[in-house]
TORKOL-4160 file (C-alpha; in steps of 0.2 Angstrom, whole numbers, padded with zeros to 4 digits, m for minus):
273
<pt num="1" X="0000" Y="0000" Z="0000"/>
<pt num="2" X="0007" Y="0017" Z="m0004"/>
<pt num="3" X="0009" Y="0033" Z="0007"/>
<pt num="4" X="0004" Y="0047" Z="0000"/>
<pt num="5" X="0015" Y="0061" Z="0009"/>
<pt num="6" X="0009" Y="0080" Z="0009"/>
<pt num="7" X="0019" Y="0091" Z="0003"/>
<pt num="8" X="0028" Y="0101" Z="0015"/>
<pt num="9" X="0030" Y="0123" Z="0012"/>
<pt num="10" X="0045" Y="0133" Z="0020"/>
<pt num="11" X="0049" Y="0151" Z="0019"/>
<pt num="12" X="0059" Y="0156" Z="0003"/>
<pt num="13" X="0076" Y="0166" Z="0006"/>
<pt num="14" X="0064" Y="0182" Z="0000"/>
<pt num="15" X="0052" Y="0179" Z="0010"/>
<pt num="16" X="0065" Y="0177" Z="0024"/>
<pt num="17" X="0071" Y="0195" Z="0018"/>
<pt num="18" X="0057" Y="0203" Z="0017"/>
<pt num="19" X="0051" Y="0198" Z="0035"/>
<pt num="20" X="0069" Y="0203" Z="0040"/>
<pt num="21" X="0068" Y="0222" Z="0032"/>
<pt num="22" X="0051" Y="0225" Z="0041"/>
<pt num="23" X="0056" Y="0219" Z="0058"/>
<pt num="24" X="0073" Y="0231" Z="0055"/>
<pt num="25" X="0064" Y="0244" Z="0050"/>
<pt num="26" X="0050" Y="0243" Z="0066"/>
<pt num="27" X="0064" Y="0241" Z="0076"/>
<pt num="28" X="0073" Y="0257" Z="0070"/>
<pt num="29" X="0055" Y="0266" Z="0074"/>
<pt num="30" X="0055" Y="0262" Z="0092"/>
<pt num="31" X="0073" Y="0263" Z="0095"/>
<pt num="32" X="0075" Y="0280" Z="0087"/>
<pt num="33" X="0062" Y="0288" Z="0098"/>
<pt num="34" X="0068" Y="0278" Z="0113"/>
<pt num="35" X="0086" Y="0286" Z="0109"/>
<pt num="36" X="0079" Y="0304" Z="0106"/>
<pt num="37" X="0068" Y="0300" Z="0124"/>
<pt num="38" X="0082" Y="0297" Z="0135"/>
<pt num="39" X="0095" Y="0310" Z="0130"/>
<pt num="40" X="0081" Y="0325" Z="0132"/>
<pt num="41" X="0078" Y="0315" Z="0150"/>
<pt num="42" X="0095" Y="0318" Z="0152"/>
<pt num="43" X="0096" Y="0336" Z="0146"/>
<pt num="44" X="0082" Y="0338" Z="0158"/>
<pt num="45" X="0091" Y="0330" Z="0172"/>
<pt num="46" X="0104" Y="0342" Z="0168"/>
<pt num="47" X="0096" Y="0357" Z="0166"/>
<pt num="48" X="0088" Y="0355" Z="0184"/>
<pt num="49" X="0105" Y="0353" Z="0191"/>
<pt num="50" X="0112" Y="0370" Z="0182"/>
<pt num="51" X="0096" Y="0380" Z="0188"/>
<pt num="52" X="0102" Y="0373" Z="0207"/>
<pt num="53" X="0119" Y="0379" Z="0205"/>
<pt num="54" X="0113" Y="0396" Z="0201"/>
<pt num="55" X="0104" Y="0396" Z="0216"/>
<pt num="56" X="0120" Y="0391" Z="0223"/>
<pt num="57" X="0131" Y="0403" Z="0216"/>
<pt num="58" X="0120" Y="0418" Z="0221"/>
<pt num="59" X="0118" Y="0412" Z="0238"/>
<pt num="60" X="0139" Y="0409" Z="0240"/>
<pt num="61" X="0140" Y="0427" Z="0234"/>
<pt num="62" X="0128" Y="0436" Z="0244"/>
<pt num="63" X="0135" Y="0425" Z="0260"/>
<pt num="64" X="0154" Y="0428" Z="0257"/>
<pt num="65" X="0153" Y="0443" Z="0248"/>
<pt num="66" X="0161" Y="0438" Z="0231"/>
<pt num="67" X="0159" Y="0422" Z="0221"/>
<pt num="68" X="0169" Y="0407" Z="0220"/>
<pt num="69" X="0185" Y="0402" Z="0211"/>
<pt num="70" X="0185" Y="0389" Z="0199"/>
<pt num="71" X="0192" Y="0368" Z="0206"/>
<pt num="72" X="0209" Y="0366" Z="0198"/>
<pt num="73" X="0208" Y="0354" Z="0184"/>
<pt num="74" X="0221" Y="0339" Z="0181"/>
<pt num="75" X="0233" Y="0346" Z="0166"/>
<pt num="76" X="0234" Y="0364" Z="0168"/>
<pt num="77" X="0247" Y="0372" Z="0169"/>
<pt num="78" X="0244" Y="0386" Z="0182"/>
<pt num="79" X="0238" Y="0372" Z="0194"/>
<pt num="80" X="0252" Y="0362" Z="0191"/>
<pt num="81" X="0260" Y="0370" Z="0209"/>
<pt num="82" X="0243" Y="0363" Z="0217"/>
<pt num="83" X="0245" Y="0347" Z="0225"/>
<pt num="84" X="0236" Y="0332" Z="0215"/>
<pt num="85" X="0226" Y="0328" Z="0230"/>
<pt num="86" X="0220" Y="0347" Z="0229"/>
<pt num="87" X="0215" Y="0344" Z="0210"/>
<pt num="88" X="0199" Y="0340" Z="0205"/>
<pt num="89" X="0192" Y="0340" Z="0223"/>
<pt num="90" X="0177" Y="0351" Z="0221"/>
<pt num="91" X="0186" Y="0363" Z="0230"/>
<pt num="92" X="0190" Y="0381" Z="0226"/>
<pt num="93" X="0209" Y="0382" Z="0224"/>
<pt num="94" X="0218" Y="0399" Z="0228"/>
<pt num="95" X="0233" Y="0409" Z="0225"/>
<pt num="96" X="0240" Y="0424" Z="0237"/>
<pt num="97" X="0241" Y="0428" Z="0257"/>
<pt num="98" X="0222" Y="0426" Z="0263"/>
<pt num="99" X="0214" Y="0442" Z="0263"/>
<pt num="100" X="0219" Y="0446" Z="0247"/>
<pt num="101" X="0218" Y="0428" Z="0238"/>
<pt num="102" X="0214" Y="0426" Z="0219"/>
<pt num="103" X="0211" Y="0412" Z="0209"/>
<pt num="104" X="0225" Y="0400" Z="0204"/>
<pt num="105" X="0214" Y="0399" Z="0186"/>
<pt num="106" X="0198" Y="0408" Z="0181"/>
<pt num="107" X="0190" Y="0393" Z="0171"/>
<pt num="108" X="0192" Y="0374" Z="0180"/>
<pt num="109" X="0179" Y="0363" Z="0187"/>
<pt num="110" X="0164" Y="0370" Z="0195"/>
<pt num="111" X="0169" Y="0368" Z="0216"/>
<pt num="112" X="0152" Y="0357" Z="0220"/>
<pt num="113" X="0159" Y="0354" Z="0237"/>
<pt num="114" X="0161" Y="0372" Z="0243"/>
<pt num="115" X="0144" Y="0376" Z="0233"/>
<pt num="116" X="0134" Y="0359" Z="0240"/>
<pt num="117" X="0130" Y="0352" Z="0222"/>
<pt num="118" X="0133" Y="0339" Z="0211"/>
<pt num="119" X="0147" Y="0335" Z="0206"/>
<pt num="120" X="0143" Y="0329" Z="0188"/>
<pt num="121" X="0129" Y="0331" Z="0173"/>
<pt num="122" X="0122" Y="0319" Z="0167"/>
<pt num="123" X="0135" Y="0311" Z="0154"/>
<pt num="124" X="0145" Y="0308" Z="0171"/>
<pt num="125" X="0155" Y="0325" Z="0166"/>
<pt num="126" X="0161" Y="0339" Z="0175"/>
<pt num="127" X="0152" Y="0356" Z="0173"/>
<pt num="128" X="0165" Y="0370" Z="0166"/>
<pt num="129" X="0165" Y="0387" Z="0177"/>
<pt num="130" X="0173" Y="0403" Z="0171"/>
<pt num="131" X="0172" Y="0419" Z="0181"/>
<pt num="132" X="0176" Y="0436" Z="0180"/>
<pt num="133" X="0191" Y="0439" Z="0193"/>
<pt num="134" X="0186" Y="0455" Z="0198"/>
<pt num="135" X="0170" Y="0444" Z="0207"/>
<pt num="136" X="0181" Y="0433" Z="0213"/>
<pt num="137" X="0195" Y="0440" Z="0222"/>
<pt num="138" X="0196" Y="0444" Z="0239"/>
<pt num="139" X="0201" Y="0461" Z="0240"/>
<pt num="140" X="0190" Y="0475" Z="0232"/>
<pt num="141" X="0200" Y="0482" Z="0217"/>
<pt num="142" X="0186" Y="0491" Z="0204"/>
<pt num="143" X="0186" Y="0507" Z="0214"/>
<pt num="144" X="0173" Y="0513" Z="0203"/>
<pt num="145" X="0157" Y="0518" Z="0213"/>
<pt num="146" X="0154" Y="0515" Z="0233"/>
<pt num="147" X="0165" Y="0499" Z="0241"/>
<pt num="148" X="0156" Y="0487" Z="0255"/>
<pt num="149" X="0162" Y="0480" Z="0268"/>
<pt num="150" X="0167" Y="0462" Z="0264"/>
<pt num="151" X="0163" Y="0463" Z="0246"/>
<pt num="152" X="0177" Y="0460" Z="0231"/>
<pt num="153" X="0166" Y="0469" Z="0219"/>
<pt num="154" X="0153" Y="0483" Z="0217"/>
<pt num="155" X="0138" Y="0490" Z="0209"/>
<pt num="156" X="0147" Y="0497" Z="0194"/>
<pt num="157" X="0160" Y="0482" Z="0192"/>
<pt num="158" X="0158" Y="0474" Z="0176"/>
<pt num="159" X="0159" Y="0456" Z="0170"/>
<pt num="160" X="0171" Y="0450" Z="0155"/>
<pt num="161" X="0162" Y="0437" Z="0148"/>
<pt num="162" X="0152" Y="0437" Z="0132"/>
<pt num="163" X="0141" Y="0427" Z="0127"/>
<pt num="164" X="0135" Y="0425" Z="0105"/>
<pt num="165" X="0124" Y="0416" Z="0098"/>
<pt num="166" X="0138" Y="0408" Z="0083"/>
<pt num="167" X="0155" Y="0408" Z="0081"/>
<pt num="168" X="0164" Y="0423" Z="0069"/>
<pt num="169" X="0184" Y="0423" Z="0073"/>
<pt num="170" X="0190" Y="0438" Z="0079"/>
<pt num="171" X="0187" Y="0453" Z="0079"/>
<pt num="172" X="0172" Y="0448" Z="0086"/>
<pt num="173" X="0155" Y="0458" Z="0083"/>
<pt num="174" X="0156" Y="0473" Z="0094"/>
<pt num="175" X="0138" Y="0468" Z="0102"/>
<pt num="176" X="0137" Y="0450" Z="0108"/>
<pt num="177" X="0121" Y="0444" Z="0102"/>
<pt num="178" X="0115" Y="0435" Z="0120"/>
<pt num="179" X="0124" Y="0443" Z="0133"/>
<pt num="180" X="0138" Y="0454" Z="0137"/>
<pt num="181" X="0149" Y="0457" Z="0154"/>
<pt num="182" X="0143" Y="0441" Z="0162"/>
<pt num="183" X="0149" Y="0439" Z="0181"/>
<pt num="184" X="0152" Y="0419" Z="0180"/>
<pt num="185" X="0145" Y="0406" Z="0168"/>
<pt num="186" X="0144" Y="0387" Z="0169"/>
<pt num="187" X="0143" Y="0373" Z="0154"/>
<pt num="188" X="0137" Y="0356" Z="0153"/>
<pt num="189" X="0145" Y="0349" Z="0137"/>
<pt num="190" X="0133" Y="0338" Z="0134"/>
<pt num="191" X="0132" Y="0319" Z="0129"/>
<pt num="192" X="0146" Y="0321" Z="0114"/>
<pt num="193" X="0157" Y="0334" Z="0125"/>
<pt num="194" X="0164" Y="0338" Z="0106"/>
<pt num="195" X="0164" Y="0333" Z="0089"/>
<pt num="196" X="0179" Y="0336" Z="0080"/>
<pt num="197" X="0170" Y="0345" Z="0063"/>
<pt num="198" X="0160" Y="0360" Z="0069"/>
<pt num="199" X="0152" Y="0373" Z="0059"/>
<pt num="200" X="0153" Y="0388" Z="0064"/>
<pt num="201" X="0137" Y="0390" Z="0071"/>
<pt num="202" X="0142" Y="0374" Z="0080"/>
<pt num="203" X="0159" Y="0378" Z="0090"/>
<pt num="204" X="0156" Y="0370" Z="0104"/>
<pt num="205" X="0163" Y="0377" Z="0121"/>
<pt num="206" X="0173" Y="0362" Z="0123"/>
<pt num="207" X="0183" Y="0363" Z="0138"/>
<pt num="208" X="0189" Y="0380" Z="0136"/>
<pt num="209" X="0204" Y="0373" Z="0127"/>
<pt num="210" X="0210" Y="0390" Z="0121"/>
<pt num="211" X="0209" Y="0395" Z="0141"/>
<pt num="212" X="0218" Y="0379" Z="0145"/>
<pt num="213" X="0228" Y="0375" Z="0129"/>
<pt num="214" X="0239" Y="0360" Z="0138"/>
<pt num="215" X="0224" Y="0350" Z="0145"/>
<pt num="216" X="0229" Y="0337" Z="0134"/>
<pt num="217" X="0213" Y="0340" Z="0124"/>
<pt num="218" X="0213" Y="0340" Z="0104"/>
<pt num="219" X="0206" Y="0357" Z="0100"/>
<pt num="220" X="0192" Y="0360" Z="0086"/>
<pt num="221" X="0204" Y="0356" Z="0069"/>
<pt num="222" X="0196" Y="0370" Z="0061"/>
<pt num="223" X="0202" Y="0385" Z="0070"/>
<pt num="224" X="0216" Y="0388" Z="0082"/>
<pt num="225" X="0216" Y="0394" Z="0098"/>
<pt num="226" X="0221" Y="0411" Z="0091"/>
<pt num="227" X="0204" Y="0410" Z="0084"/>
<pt num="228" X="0197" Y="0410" Z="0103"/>
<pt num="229" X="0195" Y="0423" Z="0118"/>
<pt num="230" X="0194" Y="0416" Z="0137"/>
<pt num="231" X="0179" Y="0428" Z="0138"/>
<pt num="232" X="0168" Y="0422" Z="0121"/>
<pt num="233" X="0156" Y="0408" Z="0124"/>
<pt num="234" X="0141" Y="0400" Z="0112"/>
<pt num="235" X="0124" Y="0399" Z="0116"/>
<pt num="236" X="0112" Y="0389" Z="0106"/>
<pt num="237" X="0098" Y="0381" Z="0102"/>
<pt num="238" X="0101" Y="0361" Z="0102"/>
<pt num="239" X="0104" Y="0356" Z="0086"/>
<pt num="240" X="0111" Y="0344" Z="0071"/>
<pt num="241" X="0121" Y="0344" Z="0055"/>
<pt num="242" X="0117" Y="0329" Z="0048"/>
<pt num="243" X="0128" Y="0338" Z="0031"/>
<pt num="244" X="0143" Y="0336" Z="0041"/>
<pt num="245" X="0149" Y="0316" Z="0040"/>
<pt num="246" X="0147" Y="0312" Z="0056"/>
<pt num="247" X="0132" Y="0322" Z="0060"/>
<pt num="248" X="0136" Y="0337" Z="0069"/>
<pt num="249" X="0126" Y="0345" Z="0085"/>
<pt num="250" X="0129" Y="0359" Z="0096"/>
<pt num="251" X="0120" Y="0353" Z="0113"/>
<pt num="252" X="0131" Y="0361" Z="0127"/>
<pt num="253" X="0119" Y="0366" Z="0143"/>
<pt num="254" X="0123" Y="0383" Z="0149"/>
<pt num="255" X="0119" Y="0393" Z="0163"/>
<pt num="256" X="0125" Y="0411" Z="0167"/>
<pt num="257" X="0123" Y="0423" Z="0181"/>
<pt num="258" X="0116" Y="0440" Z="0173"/>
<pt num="259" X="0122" Y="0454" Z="0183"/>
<pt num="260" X="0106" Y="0462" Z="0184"/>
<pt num="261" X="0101" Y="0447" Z="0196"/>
<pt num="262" X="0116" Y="0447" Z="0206"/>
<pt num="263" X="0115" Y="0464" Z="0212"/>
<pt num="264" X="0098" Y="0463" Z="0214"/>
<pt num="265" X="0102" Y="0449" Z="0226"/>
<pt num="266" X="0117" Y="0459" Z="0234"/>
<pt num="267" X="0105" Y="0474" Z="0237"/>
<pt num="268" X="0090" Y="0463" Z="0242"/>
<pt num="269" X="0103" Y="0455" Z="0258"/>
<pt num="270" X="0111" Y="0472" Z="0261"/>
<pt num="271" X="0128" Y="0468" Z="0256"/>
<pt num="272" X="0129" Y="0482" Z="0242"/>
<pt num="273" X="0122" Y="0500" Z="0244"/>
């Protein structure tokens, strides 16, 4: 007696393909938002944290009448004579007999232990500080309006930092195009911290390399740190250059203290007439 036996059906290698192709590409669908999801969680995150060091900040100021110096990096050569113990410590590193200290650098590490913040954003970085050393020495040196007691600065002192909104080299345009005579300012680089082809719309205030030139850190290829001032920063929108291979984005977190707020504050408290 014959067996009659029933065909038996596969999947061709097309077929295989085609299923493949349209799990990929539902796959790219959900990973691409999850991906855009959890870096603006972080950006988030982050911002939080910068709004409570500038709560921080003015509240050191108006309590110690001037506003702190930056941590001593690793690398840098004005912070080579700290102790390596001293660097990186969170902890505002001087120069000078007490009294009349200033800082050993004016852009380092934000000093979260003396401010009581975190330490790091949310890409497990350190934020970048920069400020103006007239608001941060101990000793009152404007002599342009009325001194306080206890107060390294005054009413009339001016900030020498300049924010824009893109990069132009030098000479830079005589009016920056965000905010000019900035006190102090602080930077999260984000999650690249810095991509090595930049527009110029997308320099990216990596490091402060043209502060720091020996930190050991590549500067932006395109320009030279004759191209940068200490006191220029870039303030931005997020954004991508997906012309530029690889894509390019300018997504630094930055936070300055206007001076319109600080003395404000100073007044508010009584430390400034």
């Amino acid at each position: 007696m014959l067996v009659k036996l029933k065909p038996v059906y596969g999947f061709t290698l097309v077929e295989l393909a085609m299923v493949l192709f349209i799990v990929g590409l539902l796959l790219g669908g959900i990973l691409v938002p999850l991906s855009t999801k959890l870096e603006q969680d972080s950006r988030d995150r982050t911002q939080v944290v910068l709004d409570d060091i500038k709560e921080a900040l003015l509240g050191y100021t108006v309590i110690n009448g001037r506003m702190p110096c930056p941590d001593c990096p690793d690398g840098n050569a004005p912070c080579n004579a700290v102790a390596a113990a001293n660097r990186n410590d969170g902890i505002a590193d001087w120069s000078g007999t007490v009294g009349t200290r200033t800082c050993i650098v004016q852009v380092g590490n934000l000093p979260w232990v003396d401010l009581q913040v975190p330490e790091f954003d949310s890409w497990n970085r350190h934020f970048t500080y920069r400020v103006t050393p007239e608001f941060s020495r101990e000793s009152n040196t404007a002599a342009c309006g009325t001194p306080a007691v206890d107060v390294s600065f005054e009413l009339c002192t001016a900030g020498d930092i300049d924010i824009y909104s893109s990069y132009t080299p030098p000479p830079y345009p005589a009016t920056p195009t965000v905010a000019e005579n900035v006190p102090a300012i602080v930077v999260s680089h984000g999650s690249d911290a810095y991509e090595p082809a930049q527009t110029n719309q997308q320099v990216e205030n990596y490091d402060r390399n043209p502060v720091n030139p020996d930190t050991g850190s590549a500067i932006l290829s395109s320009y030279t740190s004759g191209n940068y001032s200490a006191n220029v920063f870039i303030y931005a929108d997020f954004a991508r250059d997906t012309s530029l291979d690889p894509p390019t984005r300018f997504d630094d977190l930055i936070m300055w203290i206007s001076p319109n707020l600080l003395m404000n504050r100073m007044i508010i408290s009584g430390r400034l007439p």
